[in-house]
N, C-alpha and C positions, 0 to 999 in steps of 0.2 A: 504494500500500500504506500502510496506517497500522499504524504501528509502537506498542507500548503492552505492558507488562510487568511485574507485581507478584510475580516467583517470590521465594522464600525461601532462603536459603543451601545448606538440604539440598536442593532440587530439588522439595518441594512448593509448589504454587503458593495454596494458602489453609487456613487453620484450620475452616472447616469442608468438610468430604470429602462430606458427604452435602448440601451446597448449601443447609442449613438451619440454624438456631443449635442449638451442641452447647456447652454448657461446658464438658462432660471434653473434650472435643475441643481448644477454645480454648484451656484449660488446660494441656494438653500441648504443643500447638503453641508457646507461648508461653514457656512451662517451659525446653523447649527451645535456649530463643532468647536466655536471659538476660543473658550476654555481648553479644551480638552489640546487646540492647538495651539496656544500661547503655551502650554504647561510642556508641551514637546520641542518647545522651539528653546523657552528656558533650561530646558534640559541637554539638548544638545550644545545650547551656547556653556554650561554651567562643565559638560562632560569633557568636551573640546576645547577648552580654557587653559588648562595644564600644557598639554601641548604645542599650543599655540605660544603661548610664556617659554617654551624650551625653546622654541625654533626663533623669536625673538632675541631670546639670550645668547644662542648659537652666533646670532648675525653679530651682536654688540661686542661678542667676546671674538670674533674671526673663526669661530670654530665651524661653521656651517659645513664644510666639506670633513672635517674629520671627524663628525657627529651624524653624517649621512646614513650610516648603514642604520646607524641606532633608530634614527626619525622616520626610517624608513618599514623598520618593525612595529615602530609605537606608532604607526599612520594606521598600520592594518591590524595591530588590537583595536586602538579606537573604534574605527570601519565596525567593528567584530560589534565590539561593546555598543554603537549605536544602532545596532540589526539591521535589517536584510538588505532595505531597500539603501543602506549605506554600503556593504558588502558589496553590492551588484554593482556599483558606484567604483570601487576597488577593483574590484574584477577588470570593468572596464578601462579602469587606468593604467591599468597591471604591463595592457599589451600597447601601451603608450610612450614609446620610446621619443615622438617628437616630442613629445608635453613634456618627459619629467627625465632626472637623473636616472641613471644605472640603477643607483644605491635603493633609490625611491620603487624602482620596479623592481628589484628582488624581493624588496618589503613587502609589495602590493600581491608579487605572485603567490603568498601564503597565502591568499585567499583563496587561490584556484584549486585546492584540493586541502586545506588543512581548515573549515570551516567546522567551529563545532556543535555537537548537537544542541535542541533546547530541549528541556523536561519531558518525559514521555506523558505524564499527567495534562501538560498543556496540550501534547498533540492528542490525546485520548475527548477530552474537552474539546478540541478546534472540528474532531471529527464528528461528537456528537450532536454540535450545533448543526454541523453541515448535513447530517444525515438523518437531524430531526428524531434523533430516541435521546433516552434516558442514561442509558448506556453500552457503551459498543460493542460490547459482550454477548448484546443481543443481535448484535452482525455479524460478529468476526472472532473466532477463538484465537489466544496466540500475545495478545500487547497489553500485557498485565502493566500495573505501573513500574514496576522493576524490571522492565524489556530494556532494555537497548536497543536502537536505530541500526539496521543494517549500514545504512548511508547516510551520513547527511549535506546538506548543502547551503544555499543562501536562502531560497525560499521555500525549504520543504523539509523532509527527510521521510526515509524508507524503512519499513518495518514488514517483516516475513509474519503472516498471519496463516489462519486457515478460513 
């Protein structure tokens, strides 16, 4: 099974309903949400602060090329730590040799196979909202909470059931 889930806090799963771009739609959806995305935006500015302070210090101090390899790891925990849709972000960077350093794309390329899993309890949850029971038990033998993910990736992960 691959596991994978973009719903919304109200229980909708996208801004646009009719599967095409709507901007009253978007609009509202988003309207909606304004809390919920200020507190994400706070968060990533609050998470991504650290590092931004090192790579400033790097410059002030002349150290930016002999602290590359370093900045280039701690780009892609961050990526890690701000989830998926940051990871894909990475990925994409990864194979971006005109944009960034050497140093920066070794960093980046942990992304492309060393991403790791989330909680099997959330993916047990992501599934059961998607599938509309109570719990998945009653679908699928096999992804008890203490499973482990056969694979996982940026926006999903895999688990062998029956």
């Amino acid at each position: 099974l691959v596991i994978s889930s973009v719903l919304s806090p109200s229980g909708e799963s996208k801004p646009y309903p009719l599967n095409r771009y709507d901007a009253d739609a978007a609009n509202r959806y988003f309207n909606r949400r304004l809390p919920t995305a200020m507190r994400r935006a706070l968060e990533i500015f609050i998470t991504s602060l650290g590092f931004g302070l090192s790579i400033l210090m790097d410059s002030i101090r002349n150290e930016v090329d002999d602290n590359a390899d370093k900045r280039g790891l701690e780009l892609a925990m961050l990526l890690t730590k701000l989830g998926p849709t940051f990871i894909k972000v990475g990925q994409t960077l990864s194979i971006r040799t005109d944009l960034l350093s050497p140093a920066y794309i070794r960093g980046l390329q942990t992304l492309q196979d060393q991403v790791p899993p989330f909680e099997t309890e959330i993916a047990r949850e992501i599934l059961e909202e998607a599938w509309g029971v109570t719990s998945i038990d009653s679908v699928v033998d096999g992804i008890s909470v203490d499973t482990s993910p056969v694979a996982a990736a940026s926006l999903g992960q895999v688990y062998k059931a029956r």
